[in-house]
N, C-alpha and C positions, 0 to 999 in steps of 0.2 A: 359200313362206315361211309358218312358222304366224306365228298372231299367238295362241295358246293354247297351253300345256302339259298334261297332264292331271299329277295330284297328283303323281304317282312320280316324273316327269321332273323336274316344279321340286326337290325334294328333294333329287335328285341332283347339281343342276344349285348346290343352296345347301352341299352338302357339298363340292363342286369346290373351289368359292370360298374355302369357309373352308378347306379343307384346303391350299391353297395359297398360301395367304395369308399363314399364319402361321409363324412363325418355330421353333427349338427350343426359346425360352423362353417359348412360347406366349402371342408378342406378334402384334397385328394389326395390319401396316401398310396406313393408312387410302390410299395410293398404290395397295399391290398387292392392296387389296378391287378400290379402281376398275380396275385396269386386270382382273384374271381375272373381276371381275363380266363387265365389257364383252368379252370374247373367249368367256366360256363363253355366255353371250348371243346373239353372232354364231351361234357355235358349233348352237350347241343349235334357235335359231327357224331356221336357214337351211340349204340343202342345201349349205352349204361344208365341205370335207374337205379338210385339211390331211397333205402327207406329216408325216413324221417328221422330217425337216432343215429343213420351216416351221414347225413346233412348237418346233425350238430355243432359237430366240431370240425368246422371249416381248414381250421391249419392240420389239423390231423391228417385231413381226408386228403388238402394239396402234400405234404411230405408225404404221405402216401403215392399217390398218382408221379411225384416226383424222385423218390428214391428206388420206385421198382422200374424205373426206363419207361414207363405207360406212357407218359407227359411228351415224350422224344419221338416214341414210336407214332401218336397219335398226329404230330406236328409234322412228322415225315412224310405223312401219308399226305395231307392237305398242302393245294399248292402254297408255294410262297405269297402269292401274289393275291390268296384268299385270306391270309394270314396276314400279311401287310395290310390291307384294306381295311379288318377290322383294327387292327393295333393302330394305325394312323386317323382312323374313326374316332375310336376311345380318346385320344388323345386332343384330339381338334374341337371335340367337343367340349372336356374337359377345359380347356384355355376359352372357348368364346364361352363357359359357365363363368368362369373369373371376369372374365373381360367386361359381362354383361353387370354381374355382382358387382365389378369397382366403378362402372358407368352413373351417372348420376339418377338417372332411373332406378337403377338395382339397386344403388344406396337407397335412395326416397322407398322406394319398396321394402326396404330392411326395415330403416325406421316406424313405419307406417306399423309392420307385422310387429315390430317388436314394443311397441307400447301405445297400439288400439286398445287394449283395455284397460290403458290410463287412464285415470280419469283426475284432470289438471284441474285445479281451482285457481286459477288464474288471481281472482282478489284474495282469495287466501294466502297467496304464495307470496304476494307482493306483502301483505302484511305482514308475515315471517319472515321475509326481508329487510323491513323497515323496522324491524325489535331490534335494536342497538346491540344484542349482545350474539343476534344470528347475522346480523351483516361486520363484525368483526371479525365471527368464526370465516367468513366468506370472502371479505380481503384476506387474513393473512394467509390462505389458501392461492388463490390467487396468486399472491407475492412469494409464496414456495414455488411455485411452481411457475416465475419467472414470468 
């Protein structure tokens, strides 16, 4: 079992985490940080190798590592302070991903990904705006919504 990582590894090991962690609306659940921290953890300090069909079912595999004591013993062994480093890793990162995402950059960049293959017709749109009966649907829209 190590109880150290050299630098590459942890990287790796903090990219895992977030990568999997997060959602397509590039949300963080604070559940599935703890449980892929804690299995890439396992993972990573210990000679354990998982087929392909124990890899499946991810909550299984964490109630597993965590109901038999494994999760405890594993975390015992590694210092605190290898443990802190990544868990305040994950974490920091985590925040400058939002930070950058609510940035006006990261917005422009949302927009951009998320309807590059729009394709606006500009004179068309104005002319379905100026049909009387789509710029009425279009104020009272508007006026609902204050």
């Amino acid at each position: 079992m190590k109880q150290f990582l050299p630098t590459g590894e942890k990287l790796d090991l903090i990219s895992r985490v977030i990568n999997f962690s997060g959602d397509d609306h590039v949300f963080y659940n604070p559940c599935k940080i703890e449980i892929f921290e804690t299995i890439e953890i396992i993972l990573t300090y210990t000679n354990i190798n998982l087929t392909e069909k124990q890899s499946e079912d991810v909550l299984k595999l964490y109630d597993l590592f965590v109901s038999s004591g494994f999760v405890a013993k594993v975390k015992e062994a590694i210092p605190e302070e290898e443990l802190g480093y990544l868990h305040s890793s994950i974490v920091a990162t985590i925040n400058e991903i939002y930070r950058y995402r609510d940035s006006a950059m990261g917005i422009m960049e949302q927009i951009v990904k998320d309807y590059k293959d729009v394709d606006m017709d500009a004179r068309k749109l104005l002319e379905d705006l100026g049909n009387n009966e789509n710029l009425s649907i279009v104020k009272d829209a508007v006026t609902k919504l204050g």
